[in-house]
C-alpha positions, 0 to 999 in steps of 0.5 A, spaced: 500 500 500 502 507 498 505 509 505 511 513 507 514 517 502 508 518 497 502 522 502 502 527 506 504 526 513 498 526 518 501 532 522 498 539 519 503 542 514 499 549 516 501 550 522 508 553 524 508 550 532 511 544 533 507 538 535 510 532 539 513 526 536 508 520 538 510 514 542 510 507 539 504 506 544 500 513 542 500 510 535 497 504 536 491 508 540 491 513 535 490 507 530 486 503 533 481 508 533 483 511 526 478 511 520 484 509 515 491 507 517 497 510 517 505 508 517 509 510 522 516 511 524 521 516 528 514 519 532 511 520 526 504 517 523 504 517 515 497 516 512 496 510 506 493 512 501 488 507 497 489 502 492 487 501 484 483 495 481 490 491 479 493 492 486 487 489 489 486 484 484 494 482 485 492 481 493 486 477 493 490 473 488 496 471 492 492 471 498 487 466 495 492 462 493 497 462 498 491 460 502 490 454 498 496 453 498 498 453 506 491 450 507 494 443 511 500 447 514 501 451 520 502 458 516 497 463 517 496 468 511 494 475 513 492 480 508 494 489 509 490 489 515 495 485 519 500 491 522 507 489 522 512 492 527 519 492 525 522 492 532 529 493 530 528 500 526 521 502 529 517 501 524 510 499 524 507 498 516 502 494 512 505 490 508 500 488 502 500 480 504 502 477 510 505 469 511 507 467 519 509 459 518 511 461 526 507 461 532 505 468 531 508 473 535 504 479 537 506 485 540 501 485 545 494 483 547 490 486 541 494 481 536 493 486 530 501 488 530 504 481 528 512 482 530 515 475 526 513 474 519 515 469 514 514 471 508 512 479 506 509 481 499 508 488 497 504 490 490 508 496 487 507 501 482 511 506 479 510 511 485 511 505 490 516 501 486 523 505 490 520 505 496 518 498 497 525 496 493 529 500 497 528 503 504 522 499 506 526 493 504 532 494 508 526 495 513 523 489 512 531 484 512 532 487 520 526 482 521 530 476 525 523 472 523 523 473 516 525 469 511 522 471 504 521 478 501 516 478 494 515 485 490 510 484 485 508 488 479 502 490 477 502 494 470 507 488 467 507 480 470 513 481 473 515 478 480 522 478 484 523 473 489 528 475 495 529 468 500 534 469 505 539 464 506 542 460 513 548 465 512 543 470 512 546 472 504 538 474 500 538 471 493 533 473 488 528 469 484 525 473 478 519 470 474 516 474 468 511 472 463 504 469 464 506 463 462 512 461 467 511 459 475 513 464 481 518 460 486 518 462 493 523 459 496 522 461 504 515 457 502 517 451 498 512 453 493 511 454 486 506 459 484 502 460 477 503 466 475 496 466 471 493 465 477 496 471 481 495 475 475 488 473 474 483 478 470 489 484 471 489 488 465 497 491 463 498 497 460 505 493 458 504 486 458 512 485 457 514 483 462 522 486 460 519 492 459 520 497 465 
């Protein structure tokens, strides 16, 4: 979901007094009771904007299938209302897809801010696609639990694959083309890259275009 680096910070930009950072705790009373979610990081919140038709299409897909996959295993698969807290940096974000194949650690009672995923999956766009490539990433490999980030394209079928390895080296895995399989190591599955594309229409159907 679009979030940190591309929307207004919640905080008025009108206003010349300073407003007081946030506590993590503060955040999360804020946000449970907000009508709309917000990232937050360093104190501050950040509003998340809404999503397009091929966004949401992508994500209903990979949960569908990832939840049919994992259907006998002890995985869970959470969609973007699953709050995520990277504890290392202080980030709390909503990944578009969440895959715990752990007991489920939360950061409290309320067991809406999971803290040990498995797998994260984000549906980028062009305004998303550096953020999520690059400092969300960062982001989201201090997570000790993680072990598999995927970034997903929506205006082309093109999917990078990153698996964390036992000496905590990340490969990539790139899969493109509707016609070809997407290997997500951390879970030892093969998805069909038609079934997480389906019904999406591209605006560049090559995926080595970019």
């Amino acid at each position: 979901m679009p979030a940190i680096p591309r929307v207004s910070k919640l905080r008025s930009a009108m206003s010349t007094n300073p407003i007081p950072l946030l506590s993590e705790q503060e955040y999360l009373d804020q946000e449970r009771k907000a009508s709309f979610k917000s990232e937050y990081f360093g104190g501050e919140t950040f509003a998340m904007g809404g999503a397009k038709r091929a966004h949401n299409l992508i994500v209903t897909n990979l949960i569908r299938v990832l939840s049919n996959a994992l259907l006998d295993g002890p995985c869970e698969v959470y969609p973007c209302d699953m709050r995520v807290q990277i504890e290392a940096t202080g980030l709390y974000t909503y990944p578009d897809v969440v895959v715990a194949c752990d007991e489920p650690k939360f950061r409290d009672d309320q067991l809406d801010t999971l803290q040990n995923p498995t797998l994260l999956i984000e549906v980028a766009s062009e305004s998303t696609e550096a953020y999520d490539r690059g400092t969300k990433s960062r982001h989201y490999r201090r997570i000790p639990s993680l072990k598999g980030y995927v970034l997903v394209a929506q205006d082309r079928p093109a999917v990078e694959s990153f698996t964390r390895g036992d000496d905590h080296t990340w490969t990539l895995r790139e899969a493109g083309g509707l016609e070809n399989e997407l290997r997500i190591d951390a879970l030892k599955l093969n998805l069909s890259m038609t079934e997480v594309y389906h019904r999406v229409q591209f605006d560049r159907p090559d995926p080595l275009v970019k």
